[in-house]
C-alpha positions in Angstrom: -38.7 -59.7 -15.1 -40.7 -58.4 -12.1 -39.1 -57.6 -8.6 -42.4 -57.6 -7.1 -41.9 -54.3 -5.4 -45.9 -54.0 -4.5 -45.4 -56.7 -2.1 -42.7 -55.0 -0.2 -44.2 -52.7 2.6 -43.6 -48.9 2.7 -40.6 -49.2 5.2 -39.1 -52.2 3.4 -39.5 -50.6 0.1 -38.0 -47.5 0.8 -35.0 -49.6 2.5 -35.0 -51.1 -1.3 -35.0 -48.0 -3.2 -32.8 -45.8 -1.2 -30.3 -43.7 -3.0 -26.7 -44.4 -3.3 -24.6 -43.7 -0.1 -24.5 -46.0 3.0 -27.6 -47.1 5.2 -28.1 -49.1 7.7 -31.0 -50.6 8.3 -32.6 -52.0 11.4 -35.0 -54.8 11.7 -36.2 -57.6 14.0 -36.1 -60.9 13.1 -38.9 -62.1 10.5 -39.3 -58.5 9.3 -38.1 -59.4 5.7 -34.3 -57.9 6.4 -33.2 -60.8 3.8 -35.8 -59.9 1.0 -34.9 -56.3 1.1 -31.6 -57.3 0.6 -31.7 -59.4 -1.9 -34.9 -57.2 -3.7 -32.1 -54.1 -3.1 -29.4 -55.7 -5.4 -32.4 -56.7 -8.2 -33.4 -53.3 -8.2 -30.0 -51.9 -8.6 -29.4 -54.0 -11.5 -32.3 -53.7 -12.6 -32.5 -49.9 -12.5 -29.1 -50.2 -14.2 -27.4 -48.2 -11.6 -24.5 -51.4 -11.5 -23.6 -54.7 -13.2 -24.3 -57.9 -11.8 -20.7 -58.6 -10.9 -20.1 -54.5 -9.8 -21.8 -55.1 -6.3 -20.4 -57.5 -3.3 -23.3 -59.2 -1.1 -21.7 -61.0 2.2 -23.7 -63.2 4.7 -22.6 -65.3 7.5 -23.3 -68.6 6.3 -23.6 -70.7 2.8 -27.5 -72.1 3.3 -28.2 -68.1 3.7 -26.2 -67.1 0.8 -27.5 -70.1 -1.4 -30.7 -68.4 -0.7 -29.8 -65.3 -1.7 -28.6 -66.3 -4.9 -32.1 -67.9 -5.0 -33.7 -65.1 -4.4 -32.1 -63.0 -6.9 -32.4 -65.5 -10.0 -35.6 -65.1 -9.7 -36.0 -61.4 -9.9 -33.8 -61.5 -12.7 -32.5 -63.3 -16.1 -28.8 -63.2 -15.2 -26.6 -66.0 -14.4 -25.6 -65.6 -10.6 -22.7 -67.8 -10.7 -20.8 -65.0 -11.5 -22.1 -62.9 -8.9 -20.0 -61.6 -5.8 -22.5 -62.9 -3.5 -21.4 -65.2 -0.5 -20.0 -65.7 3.1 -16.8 -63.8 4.4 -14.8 -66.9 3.9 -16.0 -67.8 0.9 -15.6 -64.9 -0.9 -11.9 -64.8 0.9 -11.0 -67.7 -1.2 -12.3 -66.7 -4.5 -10.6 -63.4 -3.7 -7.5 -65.2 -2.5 -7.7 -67.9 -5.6 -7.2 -65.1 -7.6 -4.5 -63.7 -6.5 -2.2 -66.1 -4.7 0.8 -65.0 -5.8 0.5 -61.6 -4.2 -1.0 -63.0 -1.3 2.2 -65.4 -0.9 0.3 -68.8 -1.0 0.6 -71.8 -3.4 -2.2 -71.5 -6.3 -3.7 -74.7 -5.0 -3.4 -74.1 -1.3 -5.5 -76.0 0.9 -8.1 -74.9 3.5 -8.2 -76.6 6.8 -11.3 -77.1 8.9 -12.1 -77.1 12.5 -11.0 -80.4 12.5 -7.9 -80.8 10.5 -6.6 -77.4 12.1 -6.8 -79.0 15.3 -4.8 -82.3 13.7 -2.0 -80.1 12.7 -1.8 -78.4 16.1 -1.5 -81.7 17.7 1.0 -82.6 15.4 3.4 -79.3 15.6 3.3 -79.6 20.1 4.3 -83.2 19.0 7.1 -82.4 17.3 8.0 -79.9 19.5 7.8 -81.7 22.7 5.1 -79.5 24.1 3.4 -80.8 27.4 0.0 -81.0 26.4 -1.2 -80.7 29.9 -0.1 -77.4 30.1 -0.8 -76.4 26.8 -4.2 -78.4 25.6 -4.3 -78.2 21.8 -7.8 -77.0 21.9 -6.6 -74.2 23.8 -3.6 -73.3 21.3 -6.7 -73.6 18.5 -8.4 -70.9 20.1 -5.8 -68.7 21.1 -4.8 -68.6 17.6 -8.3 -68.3 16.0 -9.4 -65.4 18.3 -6.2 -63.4 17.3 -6.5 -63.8 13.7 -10.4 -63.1 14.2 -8.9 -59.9 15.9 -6.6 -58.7 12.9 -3.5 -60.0 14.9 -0.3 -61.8 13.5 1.5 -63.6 16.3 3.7 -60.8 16.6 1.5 -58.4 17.0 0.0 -60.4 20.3 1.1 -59.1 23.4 2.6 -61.2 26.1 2.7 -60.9 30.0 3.7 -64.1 31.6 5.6 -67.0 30.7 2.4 -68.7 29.9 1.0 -66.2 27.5 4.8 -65.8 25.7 4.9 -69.5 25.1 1.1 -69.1 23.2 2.7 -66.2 21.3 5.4 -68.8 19.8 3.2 -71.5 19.1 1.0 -69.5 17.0 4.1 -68.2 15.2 5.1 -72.2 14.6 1.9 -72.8 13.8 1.8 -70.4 10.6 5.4 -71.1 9.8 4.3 -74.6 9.9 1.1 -73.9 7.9 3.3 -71.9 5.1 5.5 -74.7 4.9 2.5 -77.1 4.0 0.7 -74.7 1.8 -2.8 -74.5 3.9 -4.5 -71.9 5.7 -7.1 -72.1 8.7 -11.0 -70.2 8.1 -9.6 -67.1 10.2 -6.8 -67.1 7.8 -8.8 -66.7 5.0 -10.0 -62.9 6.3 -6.3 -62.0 7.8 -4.9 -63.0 4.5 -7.3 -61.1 2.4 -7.2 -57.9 4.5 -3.5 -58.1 4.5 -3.5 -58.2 0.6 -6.3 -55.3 -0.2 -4.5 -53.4 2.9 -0.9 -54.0 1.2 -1.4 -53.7 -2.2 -2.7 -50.3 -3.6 -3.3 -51.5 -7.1 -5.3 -54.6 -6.2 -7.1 -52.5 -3.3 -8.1 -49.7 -6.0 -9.3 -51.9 -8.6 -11.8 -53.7 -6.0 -12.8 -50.3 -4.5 -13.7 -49.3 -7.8 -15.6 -52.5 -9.0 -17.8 -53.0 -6.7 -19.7 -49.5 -6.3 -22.1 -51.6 -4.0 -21.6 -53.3 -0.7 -24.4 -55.1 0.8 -24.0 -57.0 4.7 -26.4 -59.2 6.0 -26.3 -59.0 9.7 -23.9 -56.8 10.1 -24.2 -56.4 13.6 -22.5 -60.4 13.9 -19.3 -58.7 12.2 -16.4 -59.3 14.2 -13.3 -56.4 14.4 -11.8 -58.5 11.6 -14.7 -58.5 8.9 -15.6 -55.1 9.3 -12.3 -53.9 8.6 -12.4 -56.2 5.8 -15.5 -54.5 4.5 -13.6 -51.2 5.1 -11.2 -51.1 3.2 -12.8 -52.3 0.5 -15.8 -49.5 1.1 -13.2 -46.7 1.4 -12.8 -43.8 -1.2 -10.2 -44.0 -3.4 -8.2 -41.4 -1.9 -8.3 -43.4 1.8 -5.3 -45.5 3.0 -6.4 -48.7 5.3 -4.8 -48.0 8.9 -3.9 -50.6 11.2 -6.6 -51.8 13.4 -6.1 -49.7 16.9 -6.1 -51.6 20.2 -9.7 -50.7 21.3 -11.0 -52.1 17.7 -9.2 -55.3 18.3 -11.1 -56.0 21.5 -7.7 -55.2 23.8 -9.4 -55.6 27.4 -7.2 -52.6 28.6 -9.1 -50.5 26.1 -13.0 -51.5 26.5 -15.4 -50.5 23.5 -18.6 -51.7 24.4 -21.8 -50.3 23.1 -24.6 -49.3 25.8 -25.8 -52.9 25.8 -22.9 -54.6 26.8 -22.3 -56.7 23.8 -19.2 -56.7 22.1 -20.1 -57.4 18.6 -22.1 -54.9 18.3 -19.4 -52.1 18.8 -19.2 -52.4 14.8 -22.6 -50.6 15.0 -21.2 -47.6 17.1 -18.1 -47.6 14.4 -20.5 -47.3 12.0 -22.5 -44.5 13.4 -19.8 -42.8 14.0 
């Protein structure tokens, strides 16, 4: 077993061997951000400072965390199949697969792509003798995607004109409908599995307390949804999740922007903070 640790450079190797508490670290592209990452959780099993399945790795997309798995077989002899190392969705389901009882869903519910969400959509405005002129199923999609991506059930979504009411009830047939069929959208996948750690102390403390080690690639792409996610999982035991405020779900009365103008990367200034 070798990590190779000679052929890291002073900054990346102290960004490896940092001690236990939360960092972030900065880096342009090409610098090695995904070595050090995936070098940091060799070296903290390796060290024996946490099992292979005591640490949660997330990344964005699967060709980056089929790399990372890579990556990390070949630092060391353990079988990574086992590992909590994946995208925010995929992790979701495992998560979700788990426990779908708790998180009110059939044990083999279905997940609908971009695609087949967009089918159903059709089909429920359809059904319910919506004018799709007025309300073009692509725009229904999104309207629903962005407010799940924002923490919000349809509920929750505030309304100010006739227009925006009639959205607000089409998402809420939408997920009656979905519920009804047993499938859930990717967005639903997060919402869901935020709800569950956010609703149910027991399963919330015994994830907080497996995995001593949470590790985010590109953690300035996180949307309000995801890093609340990551959260409430990297809270002390002690900490109760809190509903996401307005300004955290990207309310346009309430604008938290960072210096540069970019949205996304408000999850920095939480951070920092």
């Amino acid at each position: 077993m070798s990590l190779h640790l000679e052929h890291l450079n002073p900054e990346q190797l102290a960004a490896v061997t940092l001690p236990e508490g939360h960092a972030l670290i900065l880096a342009g592209a090409g610098s090695g951000k995904t070595r050090v990452l995936t070098t940091r959780v060799a070296w903290l099993i390796a060290t024996g400072q946490v099992s292979p399945s005591g640490l949660i790795a997330v990344t964005f997309t699967n060709k980056a965390a089929k790399e990372m798995l890579t990556r990390i077989s070949a630092m060391l002899p353990v079988n990574t199949r086992g590992m909590w190392v994946g995208t925010f969705h995929g992790l979701c389901n495992r998560l979700l697969r788990a426990h779908h009882r708790e998180a009110g869903l059939p044990q083999l519910f279905q997940i609908l792509d971009t695609q087949d969400q967009l089918s159903l959509i059709k089909r429920l405005l359809k059904n319910l003798n919506v004018n799709e002129d007025r309300y073009p199923p692509r725009q229904v999609q999104w309207f629903i995607s962005a407010n799940k991506e924002e923490g919000l059930r349809a509920r929750e979504v505030e309304s100010h004109d006739e227009f925006s009411r009639r959205m607000k009830e089409l998402y809420a047939a939408y997920d009656e409908q979905c519920n009804r069929e047993g499938v859930v959208d990717f967005a639903e996948l997060l919402l869901r599995c935020y709800e569950l750690l956010a609703g149910n102390a027991t399963l919330r403390e015994h994830y907080r307390a497996r995995f001593r080690h949470i590790l985010v690639d590109e953690f300035q792409d996180t949307n309000r949804l995801q890093y609340h996610w990551l959260k409430v999982l990297a809270l002390p035991a002690t900490s109760l999740p809190r509903p996401l405020s307005r300004a955290e779900r990207g309310d346009t009365r309430f604008p938290y922007r960072c210096g540069r103008g970019r949205e996304e990367e408000c999850n920095l200034c939480c951070w920092r903070r």
